[in-house]
Each structure stands twice: as C-alpha cells, then as structure tokens.
N, CA, C and O atoms as a Tinker XYZ file with bonds, in Angstrom:
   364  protein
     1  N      0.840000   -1.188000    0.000000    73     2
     2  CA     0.000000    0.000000    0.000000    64     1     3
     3  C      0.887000    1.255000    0.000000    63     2     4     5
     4  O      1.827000    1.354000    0.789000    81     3
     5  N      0.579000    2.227000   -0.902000    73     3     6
     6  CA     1.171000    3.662000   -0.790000    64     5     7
     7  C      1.107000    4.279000   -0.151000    63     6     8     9
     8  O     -0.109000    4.328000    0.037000    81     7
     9  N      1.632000    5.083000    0.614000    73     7    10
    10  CA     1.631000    6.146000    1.727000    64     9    11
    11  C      1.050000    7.107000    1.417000    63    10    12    13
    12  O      1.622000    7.680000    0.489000    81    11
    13  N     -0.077000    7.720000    1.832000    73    11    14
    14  CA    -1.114000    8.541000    1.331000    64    13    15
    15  C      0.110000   10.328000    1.321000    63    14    16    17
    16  O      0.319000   11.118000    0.401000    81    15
    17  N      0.577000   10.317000    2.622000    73    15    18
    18  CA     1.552000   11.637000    2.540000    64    17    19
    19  C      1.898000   11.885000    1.709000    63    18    20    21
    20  O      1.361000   12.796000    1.078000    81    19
    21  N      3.303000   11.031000    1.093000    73    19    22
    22  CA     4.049000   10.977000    0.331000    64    21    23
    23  C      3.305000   10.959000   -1.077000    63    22    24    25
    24  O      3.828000   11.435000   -2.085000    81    23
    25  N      2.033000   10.367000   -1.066000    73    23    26
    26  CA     1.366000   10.773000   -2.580000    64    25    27
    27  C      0.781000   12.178000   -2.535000    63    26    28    29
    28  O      0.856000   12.819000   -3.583000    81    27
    29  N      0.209000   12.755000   -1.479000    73    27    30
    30  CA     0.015000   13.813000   -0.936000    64    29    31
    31  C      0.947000   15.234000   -1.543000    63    30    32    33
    32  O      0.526000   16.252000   -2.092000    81    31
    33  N      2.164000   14.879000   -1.239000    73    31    34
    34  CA     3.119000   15.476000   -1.258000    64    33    35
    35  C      3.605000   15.340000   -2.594000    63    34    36    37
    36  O      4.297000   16.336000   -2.808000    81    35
    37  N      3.590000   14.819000   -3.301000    73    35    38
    38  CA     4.355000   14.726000   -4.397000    64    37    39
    39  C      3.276000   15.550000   -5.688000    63    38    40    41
    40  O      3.697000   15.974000   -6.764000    81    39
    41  N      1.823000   15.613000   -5.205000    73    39    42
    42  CA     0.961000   16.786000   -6.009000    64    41    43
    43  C      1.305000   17.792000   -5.580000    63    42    44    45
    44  O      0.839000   18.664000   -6.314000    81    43
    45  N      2.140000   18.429000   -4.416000    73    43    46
    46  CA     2.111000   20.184000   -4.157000    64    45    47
    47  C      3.904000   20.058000   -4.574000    63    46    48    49
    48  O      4.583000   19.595000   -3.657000    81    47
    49  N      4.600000   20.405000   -5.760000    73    47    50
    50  CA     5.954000   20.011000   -5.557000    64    49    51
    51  C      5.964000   21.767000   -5.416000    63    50    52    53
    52  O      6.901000   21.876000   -6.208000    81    51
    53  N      5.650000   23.281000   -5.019000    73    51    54
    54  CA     5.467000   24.210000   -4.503000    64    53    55
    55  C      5.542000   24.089000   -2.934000    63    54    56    57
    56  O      5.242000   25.021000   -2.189000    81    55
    57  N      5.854000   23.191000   -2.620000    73    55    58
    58  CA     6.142000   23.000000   -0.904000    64    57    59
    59  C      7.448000   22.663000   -0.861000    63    58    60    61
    60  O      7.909000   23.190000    0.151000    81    59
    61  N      8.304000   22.045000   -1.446000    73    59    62
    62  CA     9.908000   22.017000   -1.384000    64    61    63
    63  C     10.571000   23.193000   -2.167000    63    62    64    65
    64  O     10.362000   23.582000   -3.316000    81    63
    65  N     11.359000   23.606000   -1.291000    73    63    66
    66  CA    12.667000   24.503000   -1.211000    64    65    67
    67  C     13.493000   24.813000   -2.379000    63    66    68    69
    68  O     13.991000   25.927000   -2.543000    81    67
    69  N     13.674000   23.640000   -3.357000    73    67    70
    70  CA    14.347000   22.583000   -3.973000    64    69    71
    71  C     14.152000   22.508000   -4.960000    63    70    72    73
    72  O     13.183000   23.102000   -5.433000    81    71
    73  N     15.332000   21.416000   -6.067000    73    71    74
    74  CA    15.296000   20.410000   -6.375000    64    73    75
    75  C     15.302000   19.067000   -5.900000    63    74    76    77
    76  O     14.782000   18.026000   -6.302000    81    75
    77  N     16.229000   19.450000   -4.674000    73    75    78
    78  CA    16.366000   18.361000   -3.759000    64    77    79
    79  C     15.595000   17.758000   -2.846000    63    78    80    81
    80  O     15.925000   17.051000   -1.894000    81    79
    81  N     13.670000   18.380000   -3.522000    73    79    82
    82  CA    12.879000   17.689000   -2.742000    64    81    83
    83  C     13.019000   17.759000   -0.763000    63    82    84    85
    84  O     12.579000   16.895000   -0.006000    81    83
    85  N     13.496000   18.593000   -0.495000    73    83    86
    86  CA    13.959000   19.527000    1.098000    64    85    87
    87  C     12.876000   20.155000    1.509000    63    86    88    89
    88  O     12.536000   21.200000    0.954000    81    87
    89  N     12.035000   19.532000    2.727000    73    87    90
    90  CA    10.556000   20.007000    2.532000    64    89    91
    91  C     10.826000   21.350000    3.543000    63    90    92    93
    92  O     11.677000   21.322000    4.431000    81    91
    93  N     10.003000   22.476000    3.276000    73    91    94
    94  CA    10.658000   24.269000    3.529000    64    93    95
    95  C      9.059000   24.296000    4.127000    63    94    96    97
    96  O      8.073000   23.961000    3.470000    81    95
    97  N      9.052000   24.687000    5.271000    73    95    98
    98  CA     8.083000   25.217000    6.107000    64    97    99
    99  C      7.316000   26.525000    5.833000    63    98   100   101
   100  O      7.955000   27.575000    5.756000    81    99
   101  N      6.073000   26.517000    5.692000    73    99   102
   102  CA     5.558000   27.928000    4.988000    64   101   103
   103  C      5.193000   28.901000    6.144000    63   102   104   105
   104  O      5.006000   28.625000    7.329000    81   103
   105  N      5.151000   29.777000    5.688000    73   103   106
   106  CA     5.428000   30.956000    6.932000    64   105   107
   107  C      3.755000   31.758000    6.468000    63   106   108   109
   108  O      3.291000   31.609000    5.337000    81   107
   109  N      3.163000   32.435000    7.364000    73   107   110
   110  CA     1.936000   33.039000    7.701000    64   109   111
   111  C      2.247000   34.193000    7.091000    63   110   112   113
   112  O      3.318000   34.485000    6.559000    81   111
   113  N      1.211000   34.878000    7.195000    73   111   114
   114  CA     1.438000   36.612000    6.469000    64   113   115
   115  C      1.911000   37.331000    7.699000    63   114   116   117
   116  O      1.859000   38.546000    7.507000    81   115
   117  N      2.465000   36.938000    9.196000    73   115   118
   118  CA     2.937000   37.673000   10.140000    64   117   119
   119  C      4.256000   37.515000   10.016000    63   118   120   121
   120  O      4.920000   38.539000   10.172000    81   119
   121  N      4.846000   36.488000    9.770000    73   119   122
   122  CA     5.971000   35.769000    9.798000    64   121   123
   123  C      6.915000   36.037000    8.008000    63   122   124   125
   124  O      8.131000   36.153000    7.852000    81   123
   125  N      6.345000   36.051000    7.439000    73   123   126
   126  CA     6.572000   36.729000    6.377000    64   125   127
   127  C      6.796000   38.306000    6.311000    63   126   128   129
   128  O      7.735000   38.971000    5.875000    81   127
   129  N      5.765000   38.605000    6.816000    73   127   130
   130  CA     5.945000   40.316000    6.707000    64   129   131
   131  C      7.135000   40.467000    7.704000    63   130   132   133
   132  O      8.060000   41.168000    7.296000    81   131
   133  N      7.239000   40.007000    8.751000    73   131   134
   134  CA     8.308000   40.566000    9.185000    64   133   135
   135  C      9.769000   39.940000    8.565000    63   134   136   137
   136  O     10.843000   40.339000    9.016000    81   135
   137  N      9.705000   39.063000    7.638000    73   135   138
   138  CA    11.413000   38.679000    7.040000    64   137   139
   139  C     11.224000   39.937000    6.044000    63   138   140   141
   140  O     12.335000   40.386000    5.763000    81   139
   141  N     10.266000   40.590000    5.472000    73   139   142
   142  CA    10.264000   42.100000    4.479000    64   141   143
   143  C      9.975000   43.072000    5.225000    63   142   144   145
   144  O      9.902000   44.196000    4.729000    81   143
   145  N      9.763000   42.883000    6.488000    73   143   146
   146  CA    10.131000   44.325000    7.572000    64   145   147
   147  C      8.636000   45.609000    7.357000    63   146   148   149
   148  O      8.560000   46.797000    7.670000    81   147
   149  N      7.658000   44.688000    6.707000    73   147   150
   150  CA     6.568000   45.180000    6.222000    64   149   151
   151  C      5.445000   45.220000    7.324000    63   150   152   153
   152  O      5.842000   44.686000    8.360000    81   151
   153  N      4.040000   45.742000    7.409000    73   151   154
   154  CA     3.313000   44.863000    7.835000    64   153   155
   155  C      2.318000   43.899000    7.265000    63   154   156   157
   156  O      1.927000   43.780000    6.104000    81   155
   157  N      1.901000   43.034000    8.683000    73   155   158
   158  CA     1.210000   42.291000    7.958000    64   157   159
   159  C      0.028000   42.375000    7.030000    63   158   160   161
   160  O     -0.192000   41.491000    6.202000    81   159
   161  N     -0.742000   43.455000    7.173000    73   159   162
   162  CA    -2.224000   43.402000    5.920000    64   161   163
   163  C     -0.924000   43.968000    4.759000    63   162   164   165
   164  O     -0.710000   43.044000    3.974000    81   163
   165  N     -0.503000   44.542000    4.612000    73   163   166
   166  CA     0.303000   44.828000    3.625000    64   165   167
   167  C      0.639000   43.568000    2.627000    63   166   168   169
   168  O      0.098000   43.442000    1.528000    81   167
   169  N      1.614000   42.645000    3.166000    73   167   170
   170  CA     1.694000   41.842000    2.445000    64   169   171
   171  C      0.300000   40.663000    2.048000    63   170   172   173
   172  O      0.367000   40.224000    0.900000    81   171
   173  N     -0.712000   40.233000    2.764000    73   171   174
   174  CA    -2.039000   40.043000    2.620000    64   173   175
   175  C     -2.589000   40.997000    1.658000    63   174   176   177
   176  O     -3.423000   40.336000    1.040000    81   175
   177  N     -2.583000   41.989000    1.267000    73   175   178
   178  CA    -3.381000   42.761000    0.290000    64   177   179
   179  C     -2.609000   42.476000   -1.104000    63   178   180   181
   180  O     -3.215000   42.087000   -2.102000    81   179
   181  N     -1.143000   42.718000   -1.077000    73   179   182
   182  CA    -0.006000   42.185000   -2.250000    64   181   183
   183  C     -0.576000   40.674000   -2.469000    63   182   184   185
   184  O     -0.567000   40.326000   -3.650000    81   183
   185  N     -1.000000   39.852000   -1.669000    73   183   186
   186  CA    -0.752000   38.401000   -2.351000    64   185   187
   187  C     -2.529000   38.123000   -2.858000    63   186   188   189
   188  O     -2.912000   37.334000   -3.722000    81   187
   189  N     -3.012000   38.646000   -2.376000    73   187   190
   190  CA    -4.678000   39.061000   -3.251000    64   189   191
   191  C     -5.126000   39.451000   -4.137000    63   190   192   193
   192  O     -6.182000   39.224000   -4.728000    81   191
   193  N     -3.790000   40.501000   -4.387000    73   191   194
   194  CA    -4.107000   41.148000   -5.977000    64   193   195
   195  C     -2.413000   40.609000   -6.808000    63   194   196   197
   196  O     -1.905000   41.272000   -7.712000    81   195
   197  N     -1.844000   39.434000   -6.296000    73   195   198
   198  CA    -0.613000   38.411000   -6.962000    64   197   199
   199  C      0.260000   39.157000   -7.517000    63   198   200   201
   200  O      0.610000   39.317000   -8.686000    81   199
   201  N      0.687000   39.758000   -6.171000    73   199   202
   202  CA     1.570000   40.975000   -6.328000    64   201   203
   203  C      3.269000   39.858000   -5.786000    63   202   204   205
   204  O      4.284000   39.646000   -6.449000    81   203
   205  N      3.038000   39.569000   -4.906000    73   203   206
   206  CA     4.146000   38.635000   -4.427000    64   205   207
   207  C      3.604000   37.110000   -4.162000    63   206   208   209
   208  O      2.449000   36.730000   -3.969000    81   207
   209  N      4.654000   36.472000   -4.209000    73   207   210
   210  CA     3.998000   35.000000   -4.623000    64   209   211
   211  C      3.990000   34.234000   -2.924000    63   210   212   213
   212  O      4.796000   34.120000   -2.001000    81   211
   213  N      2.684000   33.864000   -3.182000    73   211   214
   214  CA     1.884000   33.071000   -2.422000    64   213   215
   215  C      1.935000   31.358000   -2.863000    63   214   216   217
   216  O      2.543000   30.814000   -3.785000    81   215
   217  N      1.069000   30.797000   -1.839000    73   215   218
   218  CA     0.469000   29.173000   -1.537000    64   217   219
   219  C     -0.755000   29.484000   -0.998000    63   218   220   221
   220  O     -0.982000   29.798000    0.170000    81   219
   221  N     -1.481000   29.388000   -1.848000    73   219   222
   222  CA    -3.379000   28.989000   -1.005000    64   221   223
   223  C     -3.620000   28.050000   -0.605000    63   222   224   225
   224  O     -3.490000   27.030000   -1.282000    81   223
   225  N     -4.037000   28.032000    0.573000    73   223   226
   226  CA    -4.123000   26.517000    1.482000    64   225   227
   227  C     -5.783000   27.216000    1.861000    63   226   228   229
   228  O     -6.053000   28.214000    2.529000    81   227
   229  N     -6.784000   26.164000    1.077000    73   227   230
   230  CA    -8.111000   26.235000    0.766000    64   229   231
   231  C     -8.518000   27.677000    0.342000    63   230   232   233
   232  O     -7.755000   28.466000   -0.216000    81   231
   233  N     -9.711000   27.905000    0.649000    73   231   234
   234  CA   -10.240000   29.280000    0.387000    64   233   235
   235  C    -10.260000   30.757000    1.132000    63   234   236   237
   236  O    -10.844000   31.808000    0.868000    81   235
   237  N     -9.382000   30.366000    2.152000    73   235   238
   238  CA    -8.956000   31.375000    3.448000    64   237   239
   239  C     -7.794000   31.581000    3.667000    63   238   240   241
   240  O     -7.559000   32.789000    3.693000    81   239
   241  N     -6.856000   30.899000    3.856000    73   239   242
   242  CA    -5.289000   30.930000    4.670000    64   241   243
   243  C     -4.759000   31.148000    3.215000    63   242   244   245
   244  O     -5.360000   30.807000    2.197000    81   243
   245  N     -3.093000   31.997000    3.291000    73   243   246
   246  CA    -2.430000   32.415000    2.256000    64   245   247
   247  C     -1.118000   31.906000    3.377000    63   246   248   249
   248  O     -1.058000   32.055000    4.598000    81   247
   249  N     -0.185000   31.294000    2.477000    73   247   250
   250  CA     0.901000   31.424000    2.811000    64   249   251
   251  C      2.199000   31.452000    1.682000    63   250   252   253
   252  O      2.153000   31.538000    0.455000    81   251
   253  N      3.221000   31.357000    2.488000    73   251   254
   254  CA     4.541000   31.880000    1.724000    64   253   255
   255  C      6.042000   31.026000    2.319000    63   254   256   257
   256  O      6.428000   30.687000    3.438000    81   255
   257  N      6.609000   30.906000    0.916000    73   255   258
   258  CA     7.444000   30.247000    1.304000    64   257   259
   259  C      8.788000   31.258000    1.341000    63   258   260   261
   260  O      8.894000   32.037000    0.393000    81   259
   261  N      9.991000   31.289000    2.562000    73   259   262
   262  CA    10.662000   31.866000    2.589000    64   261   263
   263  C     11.875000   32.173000    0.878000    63   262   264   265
   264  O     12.195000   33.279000    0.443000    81   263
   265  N     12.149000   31.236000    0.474000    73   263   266
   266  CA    13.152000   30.932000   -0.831000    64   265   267
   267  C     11.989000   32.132000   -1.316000    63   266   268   269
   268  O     12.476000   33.257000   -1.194000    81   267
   269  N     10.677000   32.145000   -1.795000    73   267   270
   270  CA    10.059000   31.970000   -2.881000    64   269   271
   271  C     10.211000   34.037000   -2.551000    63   270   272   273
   272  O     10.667000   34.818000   -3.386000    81   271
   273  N      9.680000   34.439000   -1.141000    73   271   274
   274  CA    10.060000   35.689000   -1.279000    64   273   275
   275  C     11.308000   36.522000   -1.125000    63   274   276   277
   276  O     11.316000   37.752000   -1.090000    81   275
   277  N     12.578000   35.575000   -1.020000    73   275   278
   278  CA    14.188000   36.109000   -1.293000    64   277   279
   279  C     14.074000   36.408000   -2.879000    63   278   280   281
   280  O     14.291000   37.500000   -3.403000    81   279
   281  N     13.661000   35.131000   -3.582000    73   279   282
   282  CA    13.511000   35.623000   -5.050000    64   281   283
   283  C     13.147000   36.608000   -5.523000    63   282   284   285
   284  O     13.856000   37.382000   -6.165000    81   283
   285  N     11.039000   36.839000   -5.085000    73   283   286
   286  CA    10.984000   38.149000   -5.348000    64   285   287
   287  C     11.490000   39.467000   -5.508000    63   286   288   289
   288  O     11.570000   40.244000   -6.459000    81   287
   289  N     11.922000   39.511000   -3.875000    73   287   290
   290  CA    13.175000   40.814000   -3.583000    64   289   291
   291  C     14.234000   40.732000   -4.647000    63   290   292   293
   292  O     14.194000   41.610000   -5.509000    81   291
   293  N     15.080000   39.909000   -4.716000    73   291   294
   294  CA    15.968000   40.125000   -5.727000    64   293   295
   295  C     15.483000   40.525000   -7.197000    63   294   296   297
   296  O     15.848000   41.502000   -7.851000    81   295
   297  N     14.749000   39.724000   -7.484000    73   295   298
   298  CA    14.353000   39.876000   -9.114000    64   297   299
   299  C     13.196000   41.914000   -8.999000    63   298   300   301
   300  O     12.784000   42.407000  -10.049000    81   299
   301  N     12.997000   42.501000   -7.882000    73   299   302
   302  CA    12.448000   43.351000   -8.014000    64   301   303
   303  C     13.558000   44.486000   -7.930000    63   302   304   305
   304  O     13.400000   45.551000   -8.527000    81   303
   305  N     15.020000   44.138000   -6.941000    73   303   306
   306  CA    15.664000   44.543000   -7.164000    64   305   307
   307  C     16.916000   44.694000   -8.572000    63   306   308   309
   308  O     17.781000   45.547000   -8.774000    81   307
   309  N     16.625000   43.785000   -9.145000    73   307   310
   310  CA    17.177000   43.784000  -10.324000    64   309   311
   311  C     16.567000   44.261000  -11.710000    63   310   312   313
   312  O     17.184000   44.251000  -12.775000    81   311
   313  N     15.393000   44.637000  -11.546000    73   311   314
   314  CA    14.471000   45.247000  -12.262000    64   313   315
   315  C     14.416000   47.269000  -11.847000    63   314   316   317
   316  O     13.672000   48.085000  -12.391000    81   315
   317  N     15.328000   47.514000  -10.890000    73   315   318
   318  CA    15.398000   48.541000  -10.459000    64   317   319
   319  C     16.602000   49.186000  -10.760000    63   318   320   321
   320  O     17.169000   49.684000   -9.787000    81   319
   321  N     17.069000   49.293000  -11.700000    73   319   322
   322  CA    18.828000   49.833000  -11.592000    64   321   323
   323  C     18.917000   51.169000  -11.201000    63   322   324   325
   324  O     19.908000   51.589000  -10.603000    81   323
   325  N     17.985000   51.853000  -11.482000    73   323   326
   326  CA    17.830000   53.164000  -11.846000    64   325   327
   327  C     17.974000   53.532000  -10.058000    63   326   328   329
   328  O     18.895000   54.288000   -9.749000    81   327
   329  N     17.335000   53.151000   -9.268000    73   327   330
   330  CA    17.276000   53.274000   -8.154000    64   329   331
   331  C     18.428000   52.937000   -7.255000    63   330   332   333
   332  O     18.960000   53.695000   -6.444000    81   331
   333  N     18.752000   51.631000   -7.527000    73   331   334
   334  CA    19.730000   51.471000   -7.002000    64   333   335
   335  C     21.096000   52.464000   -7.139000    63   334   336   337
   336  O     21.840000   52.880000   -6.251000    81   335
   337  N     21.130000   52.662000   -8.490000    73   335   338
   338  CA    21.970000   53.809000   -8.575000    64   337   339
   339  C     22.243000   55.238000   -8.145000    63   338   340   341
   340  O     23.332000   55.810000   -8.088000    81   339
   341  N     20.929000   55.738000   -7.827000    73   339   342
   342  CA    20.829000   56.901000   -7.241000    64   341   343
   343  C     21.321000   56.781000   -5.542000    63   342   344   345
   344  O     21.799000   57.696000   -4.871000    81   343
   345  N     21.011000   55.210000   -5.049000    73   343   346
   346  CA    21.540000   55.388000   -3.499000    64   345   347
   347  C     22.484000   55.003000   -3.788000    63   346   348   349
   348  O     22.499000   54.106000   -2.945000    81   347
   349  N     23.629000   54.847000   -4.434000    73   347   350
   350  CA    25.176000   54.802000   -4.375000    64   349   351
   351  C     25.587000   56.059000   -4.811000    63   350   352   353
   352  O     26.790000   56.313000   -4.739000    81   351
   353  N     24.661000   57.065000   -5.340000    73   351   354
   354  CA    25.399000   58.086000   -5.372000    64   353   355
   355  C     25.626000   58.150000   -7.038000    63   354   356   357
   356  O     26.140000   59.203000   -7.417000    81   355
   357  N     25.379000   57.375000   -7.859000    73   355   358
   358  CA    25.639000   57.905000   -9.382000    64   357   359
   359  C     24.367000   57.746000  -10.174000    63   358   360   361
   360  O     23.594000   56.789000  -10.216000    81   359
   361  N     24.338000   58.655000  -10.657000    73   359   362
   362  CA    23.029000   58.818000  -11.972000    64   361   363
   363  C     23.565000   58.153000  -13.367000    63   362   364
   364  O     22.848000   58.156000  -14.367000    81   363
C-alpha cells in the first residue's frame, strides 16, 4: 500500500525549497511580513491582488514560502537599476 503523505506530497511540488525535494516550512502573512520588515495586511493585500507569490491553502489561509520571497526581492531589485543607482550616489 502507498503512503497517502508521500502521494500527498508529491501533487504540491510548490512546498519544497528545492530540487532536492527539502521540505521548507511555509510561513503566515505575520511571519513573512516581518522577514520584508513590512506589515502584515500589507503583504495580505499584495498576495490578493498576486503581487508577491503566495500558496493557497483552501479558500482562506495564504501562505509563503521563505526561498520563494528572497527571489521576489531580488528579481524586483534587479528590475530597479535606476534606483539602485541613485543610493550609491551615481546617476
């Protein structure tokens, strides 16, 4: 008999970290907002209108995986040169 988990698990592959299949604990919109130093309805209003990337767990709870919003940040920061440049001081 198959292990219902493990079949479980192998439909959300958005729950590992990975390639390496490394199962990554999802963090709440409190726990999240504070690794972006934000608050929390803040990031809850961003993942409603799929502004930053989320996990819907049924029709109520939103969550987030830590990897998934380091990415964001970076790729929003890399979409920013212009900015970045002005706080180092060169146009």
């Amino acid at each position: 008999m198959e292990n219902s988990l493990n079949t479980s698990v192998e439909r959300r592959p958005h729950l590992f970290a990975s390639d390496d299949d490394t199962f990554e604990p999802l963090l709440n919109a409190d726990e999240a907002s504070a690794l972006l130093g934000i608050h929390p309805k803040t990031i809850q209003i961003w993942a409603r209108r799929g502004d930053v990337p989320c996990i819907r767990v049924g029709e109520k709870y939103i969550r987030f995986r830590a990897s998934s919003l380091d990415l964001w940040v970076k790729n929003r920061l890399d979409s920013q040169p212009a900015s970045r440049d002005r706080a180092k001081g060169t146009s």
